[in-house]
C-alpha positions as CSV (number, residue, x, y, z in Angstrom):
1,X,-16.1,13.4,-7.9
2,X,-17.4,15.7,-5.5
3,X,-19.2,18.7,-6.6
4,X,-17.0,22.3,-5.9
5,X,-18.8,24.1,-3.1
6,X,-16.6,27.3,-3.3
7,X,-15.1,29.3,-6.3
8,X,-11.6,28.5,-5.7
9,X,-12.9,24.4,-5.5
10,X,-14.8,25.0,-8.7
11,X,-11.5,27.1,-10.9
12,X,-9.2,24.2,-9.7
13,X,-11.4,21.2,-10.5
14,X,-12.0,23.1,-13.7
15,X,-8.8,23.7,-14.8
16,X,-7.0,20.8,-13.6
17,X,-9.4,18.2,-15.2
18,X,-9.5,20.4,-18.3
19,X,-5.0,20.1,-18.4
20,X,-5.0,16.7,-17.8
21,X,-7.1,15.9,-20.5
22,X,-5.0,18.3,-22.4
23,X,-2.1,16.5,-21.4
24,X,-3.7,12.9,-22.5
25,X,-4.5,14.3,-25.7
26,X,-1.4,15.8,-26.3
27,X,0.4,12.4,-25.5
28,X,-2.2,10.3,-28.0
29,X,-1.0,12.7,-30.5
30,X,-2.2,14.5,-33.6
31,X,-3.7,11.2,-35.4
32,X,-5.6,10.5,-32.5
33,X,-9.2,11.2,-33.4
34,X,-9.9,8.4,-35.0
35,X,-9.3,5.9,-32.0
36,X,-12.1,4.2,-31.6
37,X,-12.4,5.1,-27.7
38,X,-16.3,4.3,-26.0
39,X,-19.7,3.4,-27.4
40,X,-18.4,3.3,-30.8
41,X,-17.4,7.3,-31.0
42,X,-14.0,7.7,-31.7
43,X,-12.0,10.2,-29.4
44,X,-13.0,12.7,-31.6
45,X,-16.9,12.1,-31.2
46,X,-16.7,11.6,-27.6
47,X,-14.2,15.6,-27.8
48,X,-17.4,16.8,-29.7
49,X,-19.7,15.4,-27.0
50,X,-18.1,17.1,-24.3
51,X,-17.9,20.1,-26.2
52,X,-21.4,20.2,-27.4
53,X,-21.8,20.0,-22.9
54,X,-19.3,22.7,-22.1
55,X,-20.7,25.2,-25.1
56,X,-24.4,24.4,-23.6
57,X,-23.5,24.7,-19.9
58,X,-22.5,28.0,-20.3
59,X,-25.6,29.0,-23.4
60,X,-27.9,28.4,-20.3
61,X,-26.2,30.4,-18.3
62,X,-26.3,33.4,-20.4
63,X,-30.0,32.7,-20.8
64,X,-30.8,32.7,-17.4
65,X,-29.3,36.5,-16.9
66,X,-30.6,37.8,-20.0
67,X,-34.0,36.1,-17.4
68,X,-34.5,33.6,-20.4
69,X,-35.4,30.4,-19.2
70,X,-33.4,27.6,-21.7
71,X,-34.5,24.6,-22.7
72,X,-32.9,22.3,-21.2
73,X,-31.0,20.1,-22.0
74,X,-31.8,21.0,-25.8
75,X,-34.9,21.4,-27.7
76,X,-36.7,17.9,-28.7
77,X,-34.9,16.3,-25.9
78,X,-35.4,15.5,-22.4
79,X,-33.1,14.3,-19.7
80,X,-33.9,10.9,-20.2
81,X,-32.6,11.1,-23.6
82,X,-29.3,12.7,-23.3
83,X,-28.2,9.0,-24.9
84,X,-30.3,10.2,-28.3
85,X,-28.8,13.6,-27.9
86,X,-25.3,12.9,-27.7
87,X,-25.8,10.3,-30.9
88,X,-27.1,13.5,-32.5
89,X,-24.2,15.7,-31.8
90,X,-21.7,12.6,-32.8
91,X,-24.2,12.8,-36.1
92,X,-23.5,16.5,-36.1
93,X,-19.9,16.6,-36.4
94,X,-19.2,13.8,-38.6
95,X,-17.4,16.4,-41.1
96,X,-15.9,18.2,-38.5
97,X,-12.3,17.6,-38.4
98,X,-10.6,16.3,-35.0
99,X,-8.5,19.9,-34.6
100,X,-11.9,21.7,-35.1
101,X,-13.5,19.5,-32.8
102,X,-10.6,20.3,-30.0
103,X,-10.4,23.5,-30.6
104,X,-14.3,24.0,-30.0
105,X,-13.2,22.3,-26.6
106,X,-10.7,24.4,-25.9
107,X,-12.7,27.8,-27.1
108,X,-15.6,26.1,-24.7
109,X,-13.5,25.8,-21.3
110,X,-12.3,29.2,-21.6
111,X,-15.5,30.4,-22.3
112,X,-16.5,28.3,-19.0
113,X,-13.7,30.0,-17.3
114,X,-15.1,33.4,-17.8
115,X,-18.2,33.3,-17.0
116,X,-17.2,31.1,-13.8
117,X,-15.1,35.0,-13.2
118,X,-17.8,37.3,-14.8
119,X,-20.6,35.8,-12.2
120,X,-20.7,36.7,-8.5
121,X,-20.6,34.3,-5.9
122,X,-24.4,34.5,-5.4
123,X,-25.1,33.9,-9.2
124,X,-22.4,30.9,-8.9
125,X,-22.8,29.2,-5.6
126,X,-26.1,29.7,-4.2
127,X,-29.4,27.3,-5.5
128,X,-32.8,29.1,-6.8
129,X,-30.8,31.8,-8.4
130,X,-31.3,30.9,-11.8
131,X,-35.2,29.2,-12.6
132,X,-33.6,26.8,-15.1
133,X,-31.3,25.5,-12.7
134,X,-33.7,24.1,-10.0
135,X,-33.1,23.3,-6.9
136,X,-29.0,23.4,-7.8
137,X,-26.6,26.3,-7.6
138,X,-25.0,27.5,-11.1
139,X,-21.3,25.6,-10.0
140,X,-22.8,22.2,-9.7
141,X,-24.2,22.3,-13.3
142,X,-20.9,23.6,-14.6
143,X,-18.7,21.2,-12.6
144,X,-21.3,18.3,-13.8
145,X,-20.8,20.0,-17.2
146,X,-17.4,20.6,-17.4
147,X,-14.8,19.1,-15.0
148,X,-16.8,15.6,-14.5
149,X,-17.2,15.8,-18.4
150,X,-13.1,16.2,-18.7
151,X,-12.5,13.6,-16.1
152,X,-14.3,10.3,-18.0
153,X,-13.3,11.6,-21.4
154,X,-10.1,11.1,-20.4
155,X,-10.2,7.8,-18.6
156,X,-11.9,6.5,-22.1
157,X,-8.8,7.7,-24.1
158,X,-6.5,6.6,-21.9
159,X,-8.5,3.1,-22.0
160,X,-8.4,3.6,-26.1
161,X,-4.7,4.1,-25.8
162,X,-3.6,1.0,-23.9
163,X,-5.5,-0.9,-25.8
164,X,-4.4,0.5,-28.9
165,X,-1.0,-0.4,-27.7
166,X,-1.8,-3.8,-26.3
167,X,-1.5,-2.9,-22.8
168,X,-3.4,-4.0,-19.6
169,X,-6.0,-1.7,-18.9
């Protein structure tokens, strides 16, 4: 998946990948949280893992114009260990139920959608604008972040949902 160079790339690649896995979810139905999907999660702890990334994505942005600098990706945690992170969000949210857990996702991509409006196109496309974000404009840690997020999570529940029905993958 390329990563959006323009506004209009980054709203479309956002939104789209965000509907379709809408749409997958919506087709899987009410029950389906507990499918086992990938790694062991179930859909629902892999829904809280990609929320946990799309609630973050856009914490760091705030940060950075408060002129914060986040800790990235979360405190006690490096990049190397997003693996142990993502355990410790599935930890997390054990007692969350699946339609909390989807509707932090859907509260989290709408918050994504806003601030992708609220900044300017400097703030969104251009690299060194924010100091947390390195080398890489704003848009590519939202699209990594968001739309890539929304694309695998719905090729593992679509995966968990043939197999759940016997189908070839």
């Amino acid at each position: 998946m390329p990563i959006p160079t323009t506004r209009a790339e980054l709203e479309h690649l956002t939104r789209s990948s965000f509907e379709a896995l809408q749409a997958e979810l919506a087709e899987a139905g009410a029950r389906a949280g507990g499918i086992p999907c990938v790694d062991g999660w179930s859909v629902k702890d892999l829904l809280a893992v990609r929320a946990w990334w799309t609630e973050h994505v856009v914490d760091w942005i705030e940060a950075g114009r408060r002129g914060d600098r986040p800790i990235i990706p979360a405190a006690g945690y490096k990049w190397n260990e997003t693996p142990r992170l993502n355990a410790d969000v599935v930890r997390a949210t054990r007692g969350e139920s699946y339609r909390s857990v989807r509707a932090r996702l859907e509260r989290g991509f709408e918050r994504v959608m806003r601030t992708i409006d609220s900044l300017d196109d400097r703030q969104l496309l251009d690299a060194g604008v924010f100091g947390w974000a390195g080398n890489h404009p704003v848009s590519r840690w939202i699209s990594l972040n968001t739309a890539r997020q929304y694309t695998t999570a719905r090729t593992f529940v679509r995966r968990a949902l043939r197999e759940r029905r016997g189908s070839p993958p």
